[in-house]
N, C-alpha and C positions, 0 to 999 in steps of 0.2 A: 178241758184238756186233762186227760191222765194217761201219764206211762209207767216204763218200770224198766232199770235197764242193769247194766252193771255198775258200780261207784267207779272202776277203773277205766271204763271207757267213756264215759262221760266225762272226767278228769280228763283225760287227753286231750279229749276235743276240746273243752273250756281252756286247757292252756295252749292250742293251736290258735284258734278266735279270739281271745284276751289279745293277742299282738297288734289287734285291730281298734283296741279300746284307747281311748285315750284319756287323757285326768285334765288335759289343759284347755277342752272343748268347755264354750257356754249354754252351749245343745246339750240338756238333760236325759233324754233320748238315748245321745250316741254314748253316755258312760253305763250304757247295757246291754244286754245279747239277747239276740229274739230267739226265742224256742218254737218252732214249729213240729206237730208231731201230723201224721197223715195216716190216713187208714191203710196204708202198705206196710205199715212197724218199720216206719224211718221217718228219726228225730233230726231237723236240719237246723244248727247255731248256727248265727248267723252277728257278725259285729263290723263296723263302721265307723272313719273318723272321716269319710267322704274322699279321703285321698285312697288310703286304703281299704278294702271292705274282702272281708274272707269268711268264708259258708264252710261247714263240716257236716258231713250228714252221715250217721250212727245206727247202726238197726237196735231198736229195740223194740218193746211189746204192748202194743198200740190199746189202752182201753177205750180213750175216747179224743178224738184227732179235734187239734186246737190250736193256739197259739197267744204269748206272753212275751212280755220282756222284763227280762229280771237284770238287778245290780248285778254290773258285770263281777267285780270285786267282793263282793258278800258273796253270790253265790258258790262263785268260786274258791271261796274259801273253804264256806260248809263242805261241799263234795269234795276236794279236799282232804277234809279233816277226817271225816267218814271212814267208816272202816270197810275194808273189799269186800263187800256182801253187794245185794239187791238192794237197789233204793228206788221206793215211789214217790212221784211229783205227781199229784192233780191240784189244778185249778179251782178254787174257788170261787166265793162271791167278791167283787170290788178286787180283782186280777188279785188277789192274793194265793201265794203257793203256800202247798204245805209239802214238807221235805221228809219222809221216813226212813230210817234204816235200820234194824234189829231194835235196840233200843233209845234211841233217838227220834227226836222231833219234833222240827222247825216249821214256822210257820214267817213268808217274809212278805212284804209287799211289792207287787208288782206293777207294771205300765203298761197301758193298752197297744197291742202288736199295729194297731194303724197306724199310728204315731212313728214305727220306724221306718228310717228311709229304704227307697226302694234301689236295690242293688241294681238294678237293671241286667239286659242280656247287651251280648255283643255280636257283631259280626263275624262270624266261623270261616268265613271265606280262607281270610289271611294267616295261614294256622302253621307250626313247623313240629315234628316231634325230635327232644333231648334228653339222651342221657341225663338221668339227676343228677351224676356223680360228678360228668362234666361240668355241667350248669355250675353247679356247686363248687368246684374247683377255681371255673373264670370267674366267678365272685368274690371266692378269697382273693383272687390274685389281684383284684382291679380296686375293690370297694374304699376300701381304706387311704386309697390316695386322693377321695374326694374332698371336697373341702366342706369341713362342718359349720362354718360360715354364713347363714342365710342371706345375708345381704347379699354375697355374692355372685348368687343368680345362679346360672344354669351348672356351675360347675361343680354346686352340691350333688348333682345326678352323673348318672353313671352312662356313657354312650355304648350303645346297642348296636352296633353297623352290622347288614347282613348283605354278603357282595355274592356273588355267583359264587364262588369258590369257598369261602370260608365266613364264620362268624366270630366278632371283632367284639372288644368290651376296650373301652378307654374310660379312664380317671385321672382328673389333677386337680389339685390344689395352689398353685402358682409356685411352688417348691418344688413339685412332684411329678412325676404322671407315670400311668401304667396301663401297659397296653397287652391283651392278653388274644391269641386269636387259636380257633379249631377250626382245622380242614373241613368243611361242608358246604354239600351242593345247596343253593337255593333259587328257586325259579325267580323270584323278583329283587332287586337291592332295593334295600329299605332304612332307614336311621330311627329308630326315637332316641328316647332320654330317659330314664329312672333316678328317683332318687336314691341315694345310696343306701341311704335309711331304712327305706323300703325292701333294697334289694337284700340289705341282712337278713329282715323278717325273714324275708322267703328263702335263705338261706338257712335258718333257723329250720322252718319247717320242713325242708329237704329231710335236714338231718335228724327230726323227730320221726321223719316217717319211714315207716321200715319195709313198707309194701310197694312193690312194682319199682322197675330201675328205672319205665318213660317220662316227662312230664311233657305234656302238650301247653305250647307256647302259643298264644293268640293274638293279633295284633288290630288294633283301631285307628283311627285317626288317631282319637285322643285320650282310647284307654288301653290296658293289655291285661291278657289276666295267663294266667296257671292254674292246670286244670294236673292235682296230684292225685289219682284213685278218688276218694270220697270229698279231696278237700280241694275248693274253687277260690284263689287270689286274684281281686281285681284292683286295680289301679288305674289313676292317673297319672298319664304323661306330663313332666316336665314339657313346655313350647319354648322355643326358640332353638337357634344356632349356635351347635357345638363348635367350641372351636375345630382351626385346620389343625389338626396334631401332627398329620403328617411334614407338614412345614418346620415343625418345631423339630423332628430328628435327626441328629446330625448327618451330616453325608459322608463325612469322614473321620480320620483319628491319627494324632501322633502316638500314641502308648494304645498298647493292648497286653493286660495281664489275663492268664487262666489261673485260677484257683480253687482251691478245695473250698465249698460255701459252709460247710459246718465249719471248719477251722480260723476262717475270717468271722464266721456268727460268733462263736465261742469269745474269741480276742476282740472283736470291737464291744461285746456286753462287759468283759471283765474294764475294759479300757474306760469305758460310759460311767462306771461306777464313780470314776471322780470327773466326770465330765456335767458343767452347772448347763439346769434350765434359764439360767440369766443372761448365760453366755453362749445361748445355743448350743448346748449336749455339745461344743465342740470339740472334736478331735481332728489330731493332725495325721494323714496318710501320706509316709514319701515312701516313695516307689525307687529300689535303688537295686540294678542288679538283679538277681534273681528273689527278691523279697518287698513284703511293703511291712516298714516298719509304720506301727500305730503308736503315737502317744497322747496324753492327753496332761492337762496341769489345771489345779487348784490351789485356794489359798488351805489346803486340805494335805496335800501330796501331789505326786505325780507317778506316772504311772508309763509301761514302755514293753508294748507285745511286738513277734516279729512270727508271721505267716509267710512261708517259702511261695516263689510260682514261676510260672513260666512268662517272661517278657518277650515283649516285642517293643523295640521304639526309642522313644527318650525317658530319661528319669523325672518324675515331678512328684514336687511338694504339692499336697491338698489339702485344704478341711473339711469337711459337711459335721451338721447335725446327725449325730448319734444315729439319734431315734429315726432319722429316715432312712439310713442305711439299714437297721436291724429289723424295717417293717418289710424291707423287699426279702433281705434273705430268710426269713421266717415264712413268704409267701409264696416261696417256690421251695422246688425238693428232689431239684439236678444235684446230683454231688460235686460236678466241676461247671460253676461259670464264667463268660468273660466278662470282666469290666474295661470298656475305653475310653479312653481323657484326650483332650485337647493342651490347654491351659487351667490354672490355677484357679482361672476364675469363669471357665465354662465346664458346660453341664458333663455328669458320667453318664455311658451308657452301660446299664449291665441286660446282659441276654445271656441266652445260651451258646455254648460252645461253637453248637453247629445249628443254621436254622434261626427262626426268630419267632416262635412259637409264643415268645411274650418278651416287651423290651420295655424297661425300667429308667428314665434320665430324673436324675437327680441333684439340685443344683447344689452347687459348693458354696464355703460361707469361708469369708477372705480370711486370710491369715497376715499375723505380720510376719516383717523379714527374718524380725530375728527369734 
C-alpha cells in the first residue's frame, strides 16, 4: 500500500472515524482504523466498537492499492501534528508504515487488515431522505433527556417513531422527557431505538461536515446507518419496548403561563447560582398574577428573580431541579413559550405557544410549606 494525499484531509477524516474508537474494548483490533486504498485514488478509514462502526472515504493518489490498520490514537496524532503540505504512507514489511512529510519521518507499527471486523452492508430497501440541519436540530432537542444510566435499559436510547404524517424522537430519563416531531410523509410506520450516545456522534458529524444538506436514513431489523456524502454510520439498535409516552402526557392543565424563554433562561441561571447539587439545583417558582417569581436559598445567600407573563388559571408554588429546567430552554429557540402545571407536585408541560412541534414534562421536586 502507498498513497499521498493532503495532511488536512486526512486529519478530518481521522477525527470523523476516531468517534468509532474506543479505549474501553479488550478487542485490540477495534483500538485502530483500517486504511484501505483502491486503485480508483480512494482511501476508505474505516473504525469500529461493533455498536458503532463509521467509513470515510478521501480521494487521494493511489501508488499502490492495499490495506492496514494503524493505532487509531498515535496515528492520529502524527497527522495531526504534521504540517498542511503532502504526506506519504507506504506499507512496508511486517504491516509497518512509514509517515513522510517535508521534513518529517515516522515509521509505526501496524496490524494485519484481516483481523478487522467486517462492517457489513444493509438492506436499502427501508431508506428515508433528511434535511441535516433538521436531523441535527431533533437531536438537540431530544438527546440529553436520555438517561446516562446503563442499568437502565432501553431508556439510554433515544426513540425514533416514523407515522405517516410525521417523524417523532422521544427521550427520558425518569425526571425528564422530550418529545420533538417534523411534519413528514412516510410510506410505512416504523419505531426503533438509538442510543443517545451514539446519536451525539452523529450529531457531531452533521456539524463537521459541510458538504450537501441530505443525509439518507436507512433502516434494518437490527441496524441503521447514515449515509453523509463520503461518510457511512452504521449502528446498532437498542431491542425492546419503548415506553407508552404518550400515556405519560398530561390531558389537561389548571395554570398556563406564556413567557419570554430567554428571560426565564437568563433568571433561573443567575437563580441556580446559589441553588446546591445536594439539594437538587432546587429552586422555588410561584406563579402569582401576572409573574413567576424564582427564588432560591443556601447556607450561602439567597437570591430572588421576577420574569413578567401572561397567565391563565390559578396561582402555584413550584420547585424543580435547576438544571432540568435550563436544559430545555437552551434546547429550543422560540422566543415565547408555554409552560402548564397542574399541582405542586405534578409534572410541567412546556411547548410552544401554538402547535406542539416538541413537548417538554418535567417533574417537580417538593417543596416545603414554609
Amino acid at each position: 500500500m502507498k498513497f499521498s494525499c493532503s495532511q488536512q484531509s486526512l486529519s478530518k477524516a481521522l477525527n470523523t472515524v476516531s468517534k468509532a474508537v474506543t479505549s474501553r474494548t479488550t478487542i485490540p483490533i477495534l483500538k485502530g482504523i483500517l486504511l484501505e486504498v483502491n486503485e480508483s485514488n480512494t482511501l476508505t478509514l474505516s473504525a469500529s466498537d461493533l455498536d458503532l462502526s463509521i467509513e470515510k472515504k478521501i480521494e487521494v493518489t493511489a501508488d499502490e492499492p492495499g490495506s492496514v490498520v494503524v493505532s487509531a490514537r498515535l496515528f492520529s496524532d502524527i497527522i495531526r501534528k504534521l504540517p498542511n503540505a503532502e504526506i506519504q504512507i507506504e506499507e512496508q514489511e511486517n504491516n509497518t508504515i512509514a509517515i513522510r512529510c517535508l521534513s518529517s519521518e515516522f515509521t509505526i507499527v501496524g496490524q494485519p487488515s484481516d483481523e478487522f471486523p467486517n462492517i457489513g452492508e444493509i438492506n436499502t430497501e427501508n431508506q428515508l431522505s433528511l434535511d441535516k440541519e433538521i436531523l441535527k436540530e431533533m437531536i438537540k432537542k431530544t438527546s440529553f433527556a436520555a438517561s446516562i444510566d446503563e442499568s437502565k435499559g432501553i431508556i439510554v436510547g433515544v426513540l425514533i417513531e416514523m407515522e405517516h404524517e410525521s417523524l417523532n424522537m422521544v427521550a427520558l430519563d425518569g425526571f425528564r422527557m422530550a418529545i420533538t416531531r417534523e411534519i413528514m410523509k412516510n410510506e410505512e410506520q416504523k419505531k426503533i431505538i438509538i442510543t443517545a450516545r451514539i446519536l451525539n456522534e452523529i450529531n457531531k458529524i452533521i456539524s463537521e461536515n459541510e458538504d450537501g444538506k441530505e443525509i439518507i436514513f436507512i433502516l434494518d431489523d437490527k441496524k441503521a446507518v447514515f449515509l453523509l456524502d463520503e461518510t457511512k454510520i452504521m449502528l446498532r439498535l437498542l431491542e425492546g419496548d419503548f415506553i407508552k409516552y404518550n400515556d405519560i402526557l398530561p390531558k389537561e392543565h389548571k395554570s398556563r403561563i406564556i413567557v419570554s424563554r430567554s428571560e426565564l433562561l437568563n433568571s433561573i441561571e443567575r437563580a441556580s447560582l446559589l441553588a446546591k447539587e445536594g439539594k437538587n439545583n432546587l429552586i422555588k417558582l410561584s406563579i402569582f398574577r401576572d409573574k413567576i417569581i424564582i427564588t432560591s436559598r443556601s447556607e450561602e445567600g439567597n437570591v430572588k428573580e421576577e420574569v413578567f407573563v401572561e397567565k391563565e388559571g390559578a396561582d402555584l408554588d413550584i420547585g424543580f431541579n435547576s438544571k432540568y429546567l435550563l436544559d430545555v430552554l437552551k434546547a429550543v429557540s422560540d422566543e415565547s413559550i408555554a409552560m402548564e402545571f397542574n399541582t405542586s407536585v405534578s409534572p410541567c408541560l412546556i411547548k410552544p405557544v401554538e402547535g406542539n412541534a416538541y413537548e417538554y414534562l418535567v417533574l417537580p421536586v417538593r417543596i416545603s410549606s414554609n
